[in-house]
C-alpha positions in Angstrom: -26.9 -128.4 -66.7 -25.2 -130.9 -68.8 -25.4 -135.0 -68.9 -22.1 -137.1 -68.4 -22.3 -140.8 -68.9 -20.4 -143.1 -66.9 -21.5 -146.3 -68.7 -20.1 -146.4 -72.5 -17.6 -148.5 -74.1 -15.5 -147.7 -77.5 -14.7 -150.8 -79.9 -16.4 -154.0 -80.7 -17.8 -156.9 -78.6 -17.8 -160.2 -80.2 -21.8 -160.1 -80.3 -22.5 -157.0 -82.2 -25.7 -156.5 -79.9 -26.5 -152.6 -80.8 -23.8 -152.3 -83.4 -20.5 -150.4 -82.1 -18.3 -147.0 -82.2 -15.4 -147.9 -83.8 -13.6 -144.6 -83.4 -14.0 -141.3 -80.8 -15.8 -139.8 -83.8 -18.3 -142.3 -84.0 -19.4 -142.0 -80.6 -19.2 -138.6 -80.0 -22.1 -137.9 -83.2 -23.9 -140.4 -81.0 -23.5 -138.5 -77.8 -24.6 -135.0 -79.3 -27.6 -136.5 -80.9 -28.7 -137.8 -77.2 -27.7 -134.0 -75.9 -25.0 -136.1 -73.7 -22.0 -133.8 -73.2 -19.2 -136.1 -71.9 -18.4 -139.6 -70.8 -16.7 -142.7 -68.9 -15.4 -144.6 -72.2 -14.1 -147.9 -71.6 -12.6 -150.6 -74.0 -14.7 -153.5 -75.3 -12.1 -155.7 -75.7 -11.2 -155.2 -72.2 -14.1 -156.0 -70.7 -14.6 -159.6 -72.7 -10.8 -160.4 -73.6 -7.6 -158.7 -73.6 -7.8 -156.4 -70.8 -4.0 -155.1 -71.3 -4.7 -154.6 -74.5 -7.8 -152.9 -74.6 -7.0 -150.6 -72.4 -4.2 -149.2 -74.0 -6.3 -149.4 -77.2 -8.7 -146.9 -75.2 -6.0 -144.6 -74.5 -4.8 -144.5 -78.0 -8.7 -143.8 -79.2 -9.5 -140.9 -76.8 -6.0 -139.1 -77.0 -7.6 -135.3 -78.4 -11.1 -135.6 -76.5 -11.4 -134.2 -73.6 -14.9 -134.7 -73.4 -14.0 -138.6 -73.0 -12.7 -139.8 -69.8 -10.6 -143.2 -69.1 -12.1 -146.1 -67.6 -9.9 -149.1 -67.2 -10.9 -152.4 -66.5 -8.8 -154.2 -63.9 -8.8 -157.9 -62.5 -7.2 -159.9 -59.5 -3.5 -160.9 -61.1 -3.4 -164.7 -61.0 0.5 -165.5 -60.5 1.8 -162.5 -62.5 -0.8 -162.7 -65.8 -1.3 -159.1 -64.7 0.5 -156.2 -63.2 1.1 -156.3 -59.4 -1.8 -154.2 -57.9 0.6 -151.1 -56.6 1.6 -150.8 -59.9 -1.0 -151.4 -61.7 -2.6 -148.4 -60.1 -0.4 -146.1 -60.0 -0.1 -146.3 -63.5 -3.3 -146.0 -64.3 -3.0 -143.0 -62.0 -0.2 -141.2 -64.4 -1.4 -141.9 -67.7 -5.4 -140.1 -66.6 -7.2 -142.8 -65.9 -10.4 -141.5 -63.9 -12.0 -144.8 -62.6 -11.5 -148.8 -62.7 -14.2 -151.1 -63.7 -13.8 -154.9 -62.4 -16.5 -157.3 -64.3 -16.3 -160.7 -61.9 -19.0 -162.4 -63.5 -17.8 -162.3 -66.8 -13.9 -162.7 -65.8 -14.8 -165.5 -63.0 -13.7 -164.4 -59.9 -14.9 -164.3 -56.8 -15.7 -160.5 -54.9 -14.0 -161.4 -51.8 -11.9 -159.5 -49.8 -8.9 -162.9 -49.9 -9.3 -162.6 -53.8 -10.0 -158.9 -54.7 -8.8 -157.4 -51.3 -4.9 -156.6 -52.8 -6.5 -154.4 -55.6 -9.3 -152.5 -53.8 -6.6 -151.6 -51.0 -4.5 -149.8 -54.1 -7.5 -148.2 -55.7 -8.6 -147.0 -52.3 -5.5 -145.8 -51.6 -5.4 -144.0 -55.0 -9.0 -142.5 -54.6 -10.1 -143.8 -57.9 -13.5 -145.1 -57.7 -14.4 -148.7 -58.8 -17.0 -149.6 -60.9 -18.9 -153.1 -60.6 -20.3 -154.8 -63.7 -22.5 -157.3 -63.9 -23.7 -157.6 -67.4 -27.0 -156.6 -69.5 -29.7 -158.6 -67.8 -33.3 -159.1 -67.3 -35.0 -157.5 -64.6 -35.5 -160.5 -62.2 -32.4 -162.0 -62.6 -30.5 -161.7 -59.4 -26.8 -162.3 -59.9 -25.6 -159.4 -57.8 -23.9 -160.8 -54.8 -25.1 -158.0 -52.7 -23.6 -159.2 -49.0 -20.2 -159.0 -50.9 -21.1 -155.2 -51.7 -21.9 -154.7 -48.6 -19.3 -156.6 -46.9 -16.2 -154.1 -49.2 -18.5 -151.5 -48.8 -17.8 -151.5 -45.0 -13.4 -152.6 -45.2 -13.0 -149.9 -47.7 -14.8 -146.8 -46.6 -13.0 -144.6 -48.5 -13.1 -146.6 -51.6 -16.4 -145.2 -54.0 -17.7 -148.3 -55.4 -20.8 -147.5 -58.2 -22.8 -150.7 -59.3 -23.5 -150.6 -62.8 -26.7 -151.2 -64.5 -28.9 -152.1 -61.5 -32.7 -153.0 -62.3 -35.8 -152.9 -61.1 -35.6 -156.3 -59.5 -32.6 -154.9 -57.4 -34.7 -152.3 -56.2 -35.5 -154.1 -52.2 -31.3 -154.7 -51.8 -30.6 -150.9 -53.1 -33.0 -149.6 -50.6 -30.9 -151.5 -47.9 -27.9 -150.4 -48.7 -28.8 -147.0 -49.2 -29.8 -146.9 -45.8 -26.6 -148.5 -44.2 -23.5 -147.6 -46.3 -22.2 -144.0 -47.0 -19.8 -145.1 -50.1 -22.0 -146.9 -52.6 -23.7 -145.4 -55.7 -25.9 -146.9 -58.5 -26.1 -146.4 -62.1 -29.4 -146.0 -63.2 -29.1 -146.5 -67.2 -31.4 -149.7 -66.3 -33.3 -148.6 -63.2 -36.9 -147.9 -64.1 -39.2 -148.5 -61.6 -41.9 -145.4 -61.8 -41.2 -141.8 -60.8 -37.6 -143.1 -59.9 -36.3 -139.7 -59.6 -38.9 -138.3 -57.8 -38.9 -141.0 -55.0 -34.8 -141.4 -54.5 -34.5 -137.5 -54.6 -37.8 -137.2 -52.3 -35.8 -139.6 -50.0 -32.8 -138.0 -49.9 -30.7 -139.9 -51.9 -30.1 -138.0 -55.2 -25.9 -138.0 -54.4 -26.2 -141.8 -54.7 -26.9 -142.0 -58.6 -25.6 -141.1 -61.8 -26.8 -141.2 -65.3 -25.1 -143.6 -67.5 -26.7 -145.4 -71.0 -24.8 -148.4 -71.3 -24.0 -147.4 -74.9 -23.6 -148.7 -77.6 -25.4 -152.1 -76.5 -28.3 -150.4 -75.0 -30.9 -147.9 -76.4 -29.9 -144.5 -74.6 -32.9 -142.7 -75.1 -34.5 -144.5 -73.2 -33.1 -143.2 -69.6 -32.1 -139.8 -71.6 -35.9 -139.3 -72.0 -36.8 -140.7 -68.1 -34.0 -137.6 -67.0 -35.0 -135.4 -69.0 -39.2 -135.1 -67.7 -37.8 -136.0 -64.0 -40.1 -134.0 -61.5 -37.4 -133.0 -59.1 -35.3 -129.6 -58.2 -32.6 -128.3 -60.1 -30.1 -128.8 -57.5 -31.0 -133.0 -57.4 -31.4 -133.2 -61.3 -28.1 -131.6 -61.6 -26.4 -134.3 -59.1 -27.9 -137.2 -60.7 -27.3 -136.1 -63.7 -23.2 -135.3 -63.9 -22.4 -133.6 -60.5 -21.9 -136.8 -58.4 -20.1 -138.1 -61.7 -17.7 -134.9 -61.3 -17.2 -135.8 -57.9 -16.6 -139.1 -57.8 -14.4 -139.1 -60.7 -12.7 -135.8 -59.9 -13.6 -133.9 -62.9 -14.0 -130.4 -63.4 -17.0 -128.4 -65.1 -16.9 -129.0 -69.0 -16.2 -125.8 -70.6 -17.7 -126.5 -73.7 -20.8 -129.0 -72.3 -23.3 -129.7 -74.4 -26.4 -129.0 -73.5 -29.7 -131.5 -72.6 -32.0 -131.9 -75.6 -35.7 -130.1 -74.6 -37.8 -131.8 -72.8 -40.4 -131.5 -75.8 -37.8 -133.8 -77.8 -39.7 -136.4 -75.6 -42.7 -135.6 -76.5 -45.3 -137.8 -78.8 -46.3 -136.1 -82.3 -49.5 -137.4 -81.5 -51.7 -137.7 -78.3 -49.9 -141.2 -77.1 -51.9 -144.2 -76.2 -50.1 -146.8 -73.8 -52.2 -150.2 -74.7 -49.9 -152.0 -71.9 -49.8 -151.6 -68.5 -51.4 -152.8 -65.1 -53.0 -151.7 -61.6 -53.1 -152.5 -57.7 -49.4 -154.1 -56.5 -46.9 -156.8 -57.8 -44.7 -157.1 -54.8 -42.4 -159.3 -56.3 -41.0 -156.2 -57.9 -41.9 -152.9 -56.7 -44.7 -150.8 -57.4 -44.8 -148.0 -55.7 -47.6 -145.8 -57.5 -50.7 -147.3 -56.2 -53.7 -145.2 -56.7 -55.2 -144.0 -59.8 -54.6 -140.3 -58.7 -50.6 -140.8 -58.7 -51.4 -142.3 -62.0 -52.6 -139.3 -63.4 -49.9 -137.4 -62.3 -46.9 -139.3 -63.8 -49.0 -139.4 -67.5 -49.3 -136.1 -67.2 -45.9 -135.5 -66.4 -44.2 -137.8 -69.1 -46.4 -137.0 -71.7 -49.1 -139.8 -71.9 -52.8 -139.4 -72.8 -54.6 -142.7 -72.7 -53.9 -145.7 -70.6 -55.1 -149.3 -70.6 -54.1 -151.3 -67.9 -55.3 -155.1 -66.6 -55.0 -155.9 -62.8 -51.6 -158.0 -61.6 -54.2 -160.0 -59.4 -56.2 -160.8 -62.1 -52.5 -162.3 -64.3 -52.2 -164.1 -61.2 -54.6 -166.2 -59.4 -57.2 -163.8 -58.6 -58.7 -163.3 -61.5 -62.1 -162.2 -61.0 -60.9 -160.1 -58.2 -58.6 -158.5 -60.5 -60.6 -157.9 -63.3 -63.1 -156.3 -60.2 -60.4 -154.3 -59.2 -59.6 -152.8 -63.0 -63.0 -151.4 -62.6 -62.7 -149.9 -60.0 -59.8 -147.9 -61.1 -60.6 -147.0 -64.3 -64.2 -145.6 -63.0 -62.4 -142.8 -61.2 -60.5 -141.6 -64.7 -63.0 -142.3 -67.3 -61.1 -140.6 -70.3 -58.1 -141.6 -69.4 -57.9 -145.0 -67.9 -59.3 -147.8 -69.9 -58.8 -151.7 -68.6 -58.9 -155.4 -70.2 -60.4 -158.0 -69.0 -58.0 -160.8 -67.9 -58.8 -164.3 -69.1 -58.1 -167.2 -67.6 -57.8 -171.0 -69.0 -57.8 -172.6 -65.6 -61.3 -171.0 -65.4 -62.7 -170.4 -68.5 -66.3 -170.3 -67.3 -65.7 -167.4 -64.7 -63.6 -165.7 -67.4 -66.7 -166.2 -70.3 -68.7 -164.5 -67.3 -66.6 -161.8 -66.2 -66.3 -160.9 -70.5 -70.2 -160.8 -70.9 -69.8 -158.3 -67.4 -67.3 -155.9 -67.8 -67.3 -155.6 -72.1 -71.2 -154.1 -72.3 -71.6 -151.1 -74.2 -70.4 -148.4 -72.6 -67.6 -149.6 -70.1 -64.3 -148.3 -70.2 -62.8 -152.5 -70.8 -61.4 -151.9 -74.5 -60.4 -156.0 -74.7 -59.1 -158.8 -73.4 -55.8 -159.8 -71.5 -53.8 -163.1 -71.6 -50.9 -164.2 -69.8 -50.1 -167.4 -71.2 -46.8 -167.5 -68.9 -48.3 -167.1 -65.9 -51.1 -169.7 -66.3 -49.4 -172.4 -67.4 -51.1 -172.5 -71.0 -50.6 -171.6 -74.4 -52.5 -169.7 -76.7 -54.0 -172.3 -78.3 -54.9 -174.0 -75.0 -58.8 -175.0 -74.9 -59.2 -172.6 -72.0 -59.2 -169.9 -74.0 -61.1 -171.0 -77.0 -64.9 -169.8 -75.6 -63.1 -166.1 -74.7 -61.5 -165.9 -78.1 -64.5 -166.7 -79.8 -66.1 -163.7 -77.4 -63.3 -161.4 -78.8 -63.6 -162.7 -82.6 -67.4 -162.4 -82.1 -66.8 -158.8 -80.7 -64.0 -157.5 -83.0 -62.3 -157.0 -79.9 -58.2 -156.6 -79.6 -56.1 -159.6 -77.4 -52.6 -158.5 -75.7 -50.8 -162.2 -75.0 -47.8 -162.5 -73.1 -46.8 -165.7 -75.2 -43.6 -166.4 -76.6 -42.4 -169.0 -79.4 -44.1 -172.6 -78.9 -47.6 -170.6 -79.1 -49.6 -171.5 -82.2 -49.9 -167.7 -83.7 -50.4 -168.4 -87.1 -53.5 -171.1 -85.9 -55.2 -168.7 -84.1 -55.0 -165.5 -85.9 -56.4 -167.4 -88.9 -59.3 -169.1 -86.3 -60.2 -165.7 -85.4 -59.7 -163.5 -88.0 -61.9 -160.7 -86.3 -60.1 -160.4 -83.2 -56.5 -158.7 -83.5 -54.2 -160.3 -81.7 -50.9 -158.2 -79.8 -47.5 -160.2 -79.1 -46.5 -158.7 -76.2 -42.8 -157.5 -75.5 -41.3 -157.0 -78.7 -38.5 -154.9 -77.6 -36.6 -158.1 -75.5 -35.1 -159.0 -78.9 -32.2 -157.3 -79.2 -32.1 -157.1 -83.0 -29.8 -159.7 -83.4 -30.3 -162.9 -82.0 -32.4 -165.3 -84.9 -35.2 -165.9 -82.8 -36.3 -162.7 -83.1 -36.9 -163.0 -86.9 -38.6 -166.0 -86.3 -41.4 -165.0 -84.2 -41.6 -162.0 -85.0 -41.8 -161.9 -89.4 -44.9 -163.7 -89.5 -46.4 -160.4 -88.4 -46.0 -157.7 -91.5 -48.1 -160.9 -93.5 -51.1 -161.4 -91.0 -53.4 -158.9 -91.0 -54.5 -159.1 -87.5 -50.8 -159.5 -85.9 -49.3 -157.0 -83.9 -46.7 -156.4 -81.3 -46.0 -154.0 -78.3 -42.7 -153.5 -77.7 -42.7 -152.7 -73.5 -40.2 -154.2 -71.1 -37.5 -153.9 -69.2 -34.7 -153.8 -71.6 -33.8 -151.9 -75.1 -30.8 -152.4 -77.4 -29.7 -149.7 -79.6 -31.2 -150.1 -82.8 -33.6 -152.7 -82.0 -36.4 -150.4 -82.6 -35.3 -149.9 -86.0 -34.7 -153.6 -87.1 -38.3 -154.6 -85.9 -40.3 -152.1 -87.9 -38.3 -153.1 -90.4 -39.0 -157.1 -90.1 -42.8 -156.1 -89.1 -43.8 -152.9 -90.5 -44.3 -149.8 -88.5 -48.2 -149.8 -89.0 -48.0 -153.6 -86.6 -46.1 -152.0 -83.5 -47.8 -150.5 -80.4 -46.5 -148.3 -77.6 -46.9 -150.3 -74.0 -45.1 -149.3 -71.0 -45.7 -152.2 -68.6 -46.3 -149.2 -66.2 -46.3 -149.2 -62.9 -43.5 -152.0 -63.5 -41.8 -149.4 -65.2 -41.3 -145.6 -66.0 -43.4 -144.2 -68.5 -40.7 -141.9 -70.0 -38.1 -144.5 -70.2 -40.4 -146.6 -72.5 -41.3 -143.6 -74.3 -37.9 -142.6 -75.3 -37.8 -145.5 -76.8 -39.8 -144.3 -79.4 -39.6 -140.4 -79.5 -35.6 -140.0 -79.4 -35.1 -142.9 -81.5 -33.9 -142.9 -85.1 -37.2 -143.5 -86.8 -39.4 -141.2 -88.9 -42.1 -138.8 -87.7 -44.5 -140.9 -89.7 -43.7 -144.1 -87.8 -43.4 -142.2 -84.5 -47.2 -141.2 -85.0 -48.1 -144.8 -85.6 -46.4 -146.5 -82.8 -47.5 -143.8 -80.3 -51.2 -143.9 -81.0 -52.3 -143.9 -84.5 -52.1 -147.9 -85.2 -54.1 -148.3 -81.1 -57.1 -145.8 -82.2 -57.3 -148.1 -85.2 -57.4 -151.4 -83.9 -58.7 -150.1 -80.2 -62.6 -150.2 -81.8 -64.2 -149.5 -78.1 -61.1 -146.8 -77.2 -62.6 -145.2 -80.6 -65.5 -143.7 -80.3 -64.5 -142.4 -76.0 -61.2 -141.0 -77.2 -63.7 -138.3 -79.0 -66.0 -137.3 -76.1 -65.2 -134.0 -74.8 -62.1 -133.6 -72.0 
């Protein structure tokens, strides 16, 4: 059993999103820390510049590790800037090079056959599989051009073609072609939906991914951690894992592999509350956990104890359905499934109601849910002012999906009682300046805090906020069932950050601030 990463690149990108390995050394320490025992390296400055040169700049780096295989990035020639294809190829053939990876959204070229056809037919020819990048992204950005895929995917059946860093809002076009080509693969460094491994093995398709980080721009414990606790047979684990990496890239059994950290490496230091998530079905994306029961069993299986969740019809425009329907759900699991109540400031009168309702002594509702975005307000909207004075009134926590233009400092001083939660966090990569600026305002307000779920993480990230914000102001969210509970632990466990601040961010800062979650997280199990 042994990891092998087809998704990491050597040198430095002109952004230095997740800092860089400047040498072989320097990535390989990172690569035994994560229990990753060999990888796909290509060359930074290949992928955003000087393809020629960066590639030879990768074979100069990895000459004496044979742990490191040789990616080269390849483009359509445009009147002899770049080698003829034939050549091209079978050079990269004689100097090792395991696989090609073409980037057509970043080098502006089209993926059809009267552009790229010359090139595919050589690497086809060669049986050197072809990777397809299309950038770090956001989950419901959809820039794939997937009736290209499909369309090579059928005039080159013998070329393997993997798409690199596919996400959750991808998932409806994978599924397709799963079912209707026999020679296209996915990365999965980015694909989180819930239980991933347990649904793709359970249909059959565990030779149609491999494990890849995206290193060193991405956080790669992350989908180290959501491999690690996968729920699935050996034999599948082992084939999304390396073996269809091996195959696909001809590679032989490492003799001196490293072997996969323990699964306990994943593990909390302290029974983990996840104060983000949701229930019943966003079909927009793809939730395909839809019962309390199922929810059980993947928090059991990745290592979570408590659960707080608000409804996705009640964020939308069922509110008082969805806050009905949290009720529901968390009544089945009543020590380990807690719910908010959603607000919302196109009915603030129904939302009043439903906070009097579902927040009486007693209930398993533990505070109150707003999703600015999706209702078209801000926080300081008059909407919400009768449910916030409820929450100050109460002492009662507030998660807000909000972002920049929301007055923060206003309200938190307005209601000084209620603790307010900036949702999402982790989207700032730890470099960008907007980050600082919403975000440092938090370490001096005493009740400011952020969660730090969502669909992406950027190597070091983690660190820089507890750093701008203090580890005592971050909480552990997954946004689960949008995505995998593991994953968004792993952000946390196998990350470089103390025991100490582990603690906090997996549940001690929640049981403080949580003051309904309290006094149930001590009745008897």
């Amino acid at each position: 059993m042994a990891l092998l990463d087809i998704n990491v690149a050597l040198g430095r990108f002109a952004q230095p999103i997740g800092g860089s390995f400047d040498n072989a050394d320097a990535l390989q320490a990172e690569l035994k820390r994560l229990g990753i025992s060999e990888a796909l390296v290509y060359h930074a400055l290949a992928a955003e510049g000087d393809i020629m040169m960066g590639n030879e700049l990768l074979l100069e780096a990895l000459a004496g590790h044979d742990n490191l295989y040789h990616c080269w990035v390849m483009a359509p020639s445009y009147l002899g800037d770049l080698p003829d294809p034939e050549t091209w190829v079978n050079t990269a053939r004689e100097r090792g090079v395991h696989a090609v990876r073409m980037i057509p959204r970043h080098s502006l070229y089209p993926l059809e056959d009267w552009c790229v056809g010359p090139l595919l037919r050589e690497l086809e020819a060669a049986e050197i599989p072809l990777l397809l990048d299309y950038g770090i992204r956001q989950w419901p950005e959809n820039i794939i051009p997937w009736g290209n895929v499909k369309s090579l995917a059928d005039r080159y059946p013998q070329l393997n073609i993997v798409i690199l860093g596919v996400t959750v809002g991808d998932a409806r076009a994978i599924d397709g072609l799963l079912y209707s080509t026999e020679n296209v693969s996915f990365e999965f460094s980015a694909f989180i939906p819930p239980d991933m491994f347990e649904h793709v093995a359970g249909a059959g398709f565990a030779d149609s991914f491999l494990f890849g980080t995206g290193l060193p721009r991405r956080a790669a414990e992350c989908v180290v951690a959501q491999t690690l606790t996968a729920g699935i047979d050996r034999a599948d684990w082992e084939l999304m894992a390396g073996g269809n990496a091996r195959r696909l890239l001809r590679i032989d059994p490492f003799e001196n592999a490293t072997p996969p950290l323990p699964v306990e490496a994943t593990r909390s230091p302290v029974p983990v509350i996840d104060m983000h998530g949701h229930c019943g079905s966003w079909d927009r994306t793809t939730t395909p956990l839809k019962s309390p029961a199922a929810f059980i069993q993947s928090m059991d299986r990745c290592g979570i104890d408590t659960f707080v969740v608000s409804s996705f019809a009640a964020i939308h425009g069922e509110t008082r359905a969805g806050n009905h329907e949290a009720s529901e759900w968390v009544a089945e699991y009543p020590d380990r499934l807690y719910a908010y109540v959603v607000v919302n400031p196109n009915d603030p009168e129904g939302s009043l109601a439903d906070l009097t309702r579902y927040l009486r002594p007693g209930s398993n509702f533990v505070g109150l849910k707003l999703h600015c975005y999706l209702h078209g307000a801000q926080l300081h909207d008059h909407g919400y002012a009768k449910c916030l004075s409820f929450a100050n009134e109460n002492d009662l926590p507030i998660l807000v999906h909000g972002g920049g233009q929301d007055d923060w400092d206003g309200m938190c001083l307005q209601y000084p009682n209620a603790n307010f939660i900036m949702a999402h966090a982790c989207l700032w990569n730890g470099v960008d300046r907007e980050g600082p600026a919403l975000y440092e305002r938090v370490r001096s307000t005493p009740n400011l805090y952020v969660d730090i779920c969502g669909s992406a993480a950027y190597r070091g990230s983690l660190r820089k906020l507890i750093d701008l914000v203090g580890a005592d102001k971050v909480l552990y969210g997954s946004d689960f069932p949008m995505f995998d509970f593991a994953w968004e632990l792993g952000r946390v466990t196998l990350a470089e950050v103390s025991d100490e601040e582990k603690r906090l961010i997996c549940g001690d800062n929640a049981r403080r601030i949580y003051k309904r979650l309290q006094t149930r997280l001590h009745r008897p199990r």
